[in-house]
N, CA and C of each residue as an Amber inpcrd file, in Angstrom:
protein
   150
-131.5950000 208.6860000 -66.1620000-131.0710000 207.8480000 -67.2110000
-132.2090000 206.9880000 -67.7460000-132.0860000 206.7730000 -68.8620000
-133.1560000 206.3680000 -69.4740000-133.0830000 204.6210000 -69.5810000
-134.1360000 203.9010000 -69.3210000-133.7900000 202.5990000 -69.7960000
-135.0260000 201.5660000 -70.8340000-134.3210000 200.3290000 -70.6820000
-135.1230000 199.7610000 -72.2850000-135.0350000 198.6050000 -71.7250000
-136.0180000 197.9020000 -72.4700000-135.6520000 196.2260000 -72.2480000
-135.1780000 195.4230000 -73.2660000-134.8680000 194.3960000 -72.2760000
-133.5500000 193.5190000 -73.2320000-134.0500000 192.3360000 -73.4690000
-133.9820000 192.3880000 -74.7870000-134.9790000 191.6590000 -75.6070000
-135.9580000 191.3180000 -75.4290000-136.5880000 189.5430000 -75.3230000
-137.8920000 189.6700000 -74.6900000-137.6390000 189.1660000 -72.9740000
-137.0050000 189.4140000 -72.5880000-136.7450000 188.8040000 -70.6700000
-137.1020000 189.7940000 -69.9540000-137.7730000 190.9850000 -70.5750000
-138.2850000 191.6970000 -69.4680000-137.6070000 192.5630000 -68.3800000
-136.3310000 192.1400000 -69.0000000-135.1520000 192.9640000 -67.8920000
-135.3770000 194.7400000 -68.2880000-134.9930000 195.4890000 -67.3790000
-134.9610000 196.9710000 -67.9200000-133.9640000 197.5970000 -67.4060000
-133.0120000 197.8200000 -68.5820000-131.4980000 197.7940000 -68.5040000
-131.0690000 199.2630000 -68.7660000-130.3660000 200.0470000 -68.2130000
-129.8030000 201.9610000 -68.8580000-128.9150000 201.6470000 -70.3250000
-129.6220000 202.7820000 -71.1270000-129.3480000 202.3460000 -72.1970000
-127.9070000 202.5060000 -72.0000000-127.1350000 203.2840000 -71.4060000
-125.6070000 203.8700000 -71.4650000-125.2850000 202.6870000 -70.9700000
-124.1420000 201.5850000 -70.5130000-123.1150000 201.1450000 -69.8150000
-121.5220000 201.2930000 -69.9450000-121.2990000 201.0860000 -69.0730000
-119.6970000 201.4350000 -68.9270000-119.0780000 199.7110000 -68.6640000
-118.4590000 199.6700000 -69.4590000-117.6720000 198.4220000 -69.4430000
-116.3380000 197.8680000 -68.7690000-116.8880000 196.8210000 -67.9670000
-115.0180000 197.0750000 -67.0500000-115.1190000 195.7900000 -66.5550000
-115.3990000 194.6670000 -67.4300000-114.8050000 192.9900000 -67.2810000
-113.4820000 193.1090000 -67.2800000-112.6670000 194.3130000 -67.8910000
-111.2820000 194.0700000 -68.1860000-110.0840000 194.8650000 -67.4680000
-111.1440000 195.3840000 -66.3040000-110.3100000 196.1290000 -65.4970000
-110.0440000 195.4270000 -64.3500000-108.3680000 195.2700000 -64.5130000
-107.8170000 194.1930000 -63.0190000-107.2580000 192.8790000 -64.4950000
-107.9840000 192.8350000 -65.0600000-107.5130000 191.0710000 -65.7260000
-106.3560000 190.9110000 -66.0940000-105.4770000 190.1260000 -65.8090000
-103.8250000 190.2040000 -66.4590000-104.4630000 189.0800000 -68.0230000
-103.3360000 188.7590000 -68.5130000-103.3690000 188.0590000 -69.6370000
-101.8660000 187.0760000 -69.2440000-101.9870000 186.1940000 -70.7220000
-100.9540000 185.2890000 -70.2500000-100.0810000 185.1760000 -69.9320000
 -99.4750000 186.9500000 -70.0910000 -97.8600000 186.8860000 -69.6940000
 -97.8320000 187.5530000 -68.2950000 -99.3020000 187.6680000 -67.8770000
 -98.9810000 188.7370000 -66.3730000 -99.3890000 190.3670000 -66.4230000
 -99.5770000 190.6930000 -67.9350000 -99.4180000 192.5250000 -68.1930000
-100.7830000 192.3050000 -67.5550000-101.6220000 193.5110000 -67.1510000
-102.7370000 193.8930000 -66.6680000-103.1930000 194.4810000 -67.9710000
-104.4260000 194.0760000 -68.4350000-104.7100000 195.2020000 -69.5110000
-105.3830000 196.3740000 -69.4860000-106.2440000 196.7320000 -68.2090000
-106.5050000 198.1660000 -67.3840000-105.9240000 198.4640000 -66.4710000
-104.7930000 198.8650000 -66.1240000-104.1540000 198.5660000 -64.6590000
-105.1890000 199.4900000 -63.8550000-104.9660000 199.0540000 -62.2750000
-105.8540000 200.1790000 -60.9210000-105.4480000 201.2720000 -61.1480000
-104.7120000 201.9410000 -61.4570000-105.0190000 203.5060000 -61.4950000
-105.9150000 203.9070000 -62.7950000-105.3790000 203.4210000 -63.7030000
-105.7450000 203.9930000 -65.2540000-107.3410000 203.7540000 -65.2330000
-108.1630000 202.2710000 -64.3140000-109.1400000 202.3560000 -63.7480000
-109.9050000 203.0590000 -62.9450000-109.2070000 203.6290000 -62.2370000
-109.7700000 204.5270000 -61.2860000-110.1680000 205.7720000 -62.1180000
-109.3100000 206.4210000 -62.3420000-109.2370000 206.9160000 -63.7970000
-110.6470000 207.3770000 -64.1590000-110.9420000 205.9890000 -65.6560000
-111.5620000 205.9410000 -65.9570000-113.3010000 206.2450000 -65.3100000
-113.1560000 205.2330000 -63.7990000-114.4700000 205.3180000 -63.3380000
-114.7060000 206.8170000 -62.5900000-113.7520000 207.3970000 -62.4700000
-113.9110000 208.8220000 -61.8010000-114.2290000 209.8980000 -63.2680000
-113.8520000 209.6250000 -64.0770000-114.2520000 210.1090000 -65.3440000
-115.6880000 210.2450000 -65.6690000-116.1620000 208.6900000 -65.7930000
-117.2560000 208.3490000 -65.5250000-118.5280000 208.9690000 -65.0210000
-118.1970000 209.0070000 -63.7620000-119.0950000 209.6700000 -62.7550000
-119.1180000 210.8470000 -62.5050000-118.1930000 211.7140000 -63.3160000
-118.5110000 213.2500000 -63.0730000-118.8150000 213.4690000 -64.3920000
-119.0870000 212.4470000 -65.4630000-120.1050000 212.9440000 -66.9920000
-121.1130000 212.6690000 -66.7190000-121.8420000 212.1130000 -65.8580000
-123.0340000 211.7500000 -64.9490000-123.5940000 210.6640000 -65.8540000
């Protein structure tokens, strides 16, 4: 996987990421907005597109 740096801090980051702040988080009424399976899911998805 290829990576780059992020901005000027020198960090060297994969350009691809997979995003999942929002997996598990309920909201104000309680709904989950990724629930654990549909997560699992996803990250098993994930990892067999390499």
């Amino acid at each position: 996987m290829d990576a780059v740096y992020l901005g000027s801090t020198g960090l060297q980051v994969s350009e691809i990421a997979f995003g999942t702040w929002r997996f598990g988080r309920e909201d104000a009424t309680g709904t989950t907005e990724v629930g654990k399976q549909r997560a699992f899911e996803l990250l098993d998805a994930y990892a067999e597109g390499g």
